[in-house]
C-alpha positions, 0 to 999 in steps of 0.5 A: 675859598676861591676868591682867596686861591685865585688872590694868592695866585695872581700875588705868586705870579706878581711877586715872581714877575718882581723878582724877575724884574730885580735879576735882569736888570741887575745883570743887564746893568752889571753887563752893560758896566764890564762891557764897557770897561773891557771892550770899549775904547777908542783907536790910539788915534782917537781924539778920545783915547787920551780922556778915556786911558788918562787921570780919572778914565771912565769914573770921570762921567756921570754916566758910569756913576749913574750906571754902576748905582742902578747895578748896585742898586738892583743888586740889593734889590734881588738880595732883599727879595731872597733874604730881606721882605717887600712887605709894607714895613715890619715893626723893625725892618731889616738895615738892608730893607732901609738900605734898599729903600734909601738908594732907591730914593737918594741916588737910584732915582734921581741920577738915572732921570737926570743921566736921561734926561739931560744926556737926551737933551743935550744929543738933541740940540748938539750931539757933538757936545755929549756924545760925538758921532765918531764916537760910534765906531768903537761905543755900540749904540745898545750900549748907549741905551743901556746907559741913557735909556734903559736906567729910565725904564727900569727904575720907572718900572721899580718905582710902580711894582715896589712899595718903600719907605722914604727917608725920614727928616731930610737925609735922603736929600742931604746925601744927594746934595753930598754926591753932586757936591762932590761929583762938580768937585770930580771933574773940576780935579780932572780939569786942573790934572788934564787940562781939559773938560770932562764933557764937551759942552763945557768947552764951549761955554765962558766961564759965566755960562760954565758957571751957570750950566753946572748950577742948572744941572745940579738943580735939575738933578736934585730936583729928581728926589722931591719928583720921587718921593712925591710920586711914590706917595701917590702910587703907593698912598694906600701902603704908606697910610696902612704903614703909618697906622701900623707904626702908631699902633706899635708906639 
């Protein structure tokens, strides 16, 4: 009997560190996102004032995509928690159960790590190709964090405290391949309205080299999906079999 209060009290506490977890990072995202819209542009004199107020202005980079997802997402997330279940799948799971779950896997997971990881890499060896020094005079650095470091944190930490269900068959990959399609398909419209590359490093390569960089990040970011579904199978094996079981029973 004690056991089983103590087992109940530490699943309270879990569940509402969880739930705590979805509402500060919906808020930190969706902040982050308004910030940077109403205060974060440069001087008229700025080299970046004309990208950043011209055709496309801030939907241009990956980044603000990336970002508005994880808000999106975690918004869904607080949703679910209040009306939906973060229970092991029920013999019909609400569709914004199944929504939750599939932009977790398509699109939540494998832009923030590939928004991070390649935002970090590039800053590493050339900080003027992603993001110029001078850009420091009107972009904050927590800003910078909350777009490029903080996505890693919160999904990483999503991933560990939240059981889900991976798409069936290959639609969750489909629809990644979808969105990077059409993203390279974005800024090549933005190149052909403004004559000029959305990020630095493309200016500086040949068209060969060009070629071969967007095929190489698009790769890499696809690659995010497998790493998820993979991952998650191992962190919540034990579910996803008690799951699987469950649904043979119910056939």
């Amino acid at each position: 009997m004690v056991t089983g209060s103590a087992d109940m009290w530490n699943r309270g506490i879990f569940l509402a560190l969880k739930y705590a977890l979805h509402l500060i990072a919906a808020v930190h995202f969706w902040y982050g996102i308004f910030f940077d819209f109403l205060y974060v542009y440069p001087p008229k004199d700025h080299p970046a004032y004309k990208p950043l107020t011209s055709f496309g202005g801030k939907f241009r980079y990956l980044t603000i995509l990336g970002a508005i997802v994880q808000a999106s997402y975690f918004t869904l997330c607080v949703l679910n928690d209040v009306i939906g279940t973060n229970e092991n799948y029920p013999k019909r799971p609400s569709k914004l159960r199944k929504l939750k779950d599939y932009i977790f896997a398509t699109f939540a997971f494998p832009l923030a790590m590939n928004v991070a990881i390649s935002f970090w890499s590039i800053y590493a060896i050339d900080r003027e190709l992603i993001l110029p020094k001078s850009f420091e005079s009107f972009f904050p650095n927590w800003l910078n964090h909350v777009m490029h470091t903080n996505i890693v944190f919160f999904i990483l930490l999503e991933l560990l405290v939240s059981f889900r269900q991976y798409p069936a068959g290959k639609s969750g990959f489909i629809g990644l391949l979808v969105f990077n399609i059409f993203y390279v398909i974005w800024i090549h419209i933005i190149k052909f309205k403004t004559d000029r590359w959305v990020y630095p490093v493309l200016e500086v390569l040949n068209l060969p080299q060009r070629i071969g960089f967007i095929l190489f990040i698009g790769i890499f970011g696809i690659s995010f999906y497998f790493v998820g579904e993979y991952v998650n199978k191992r962190v919540w094996a034990n579910e996803l079999k008690s799951n699987k079981s469950s649904i043979h029973k119910h056939k």
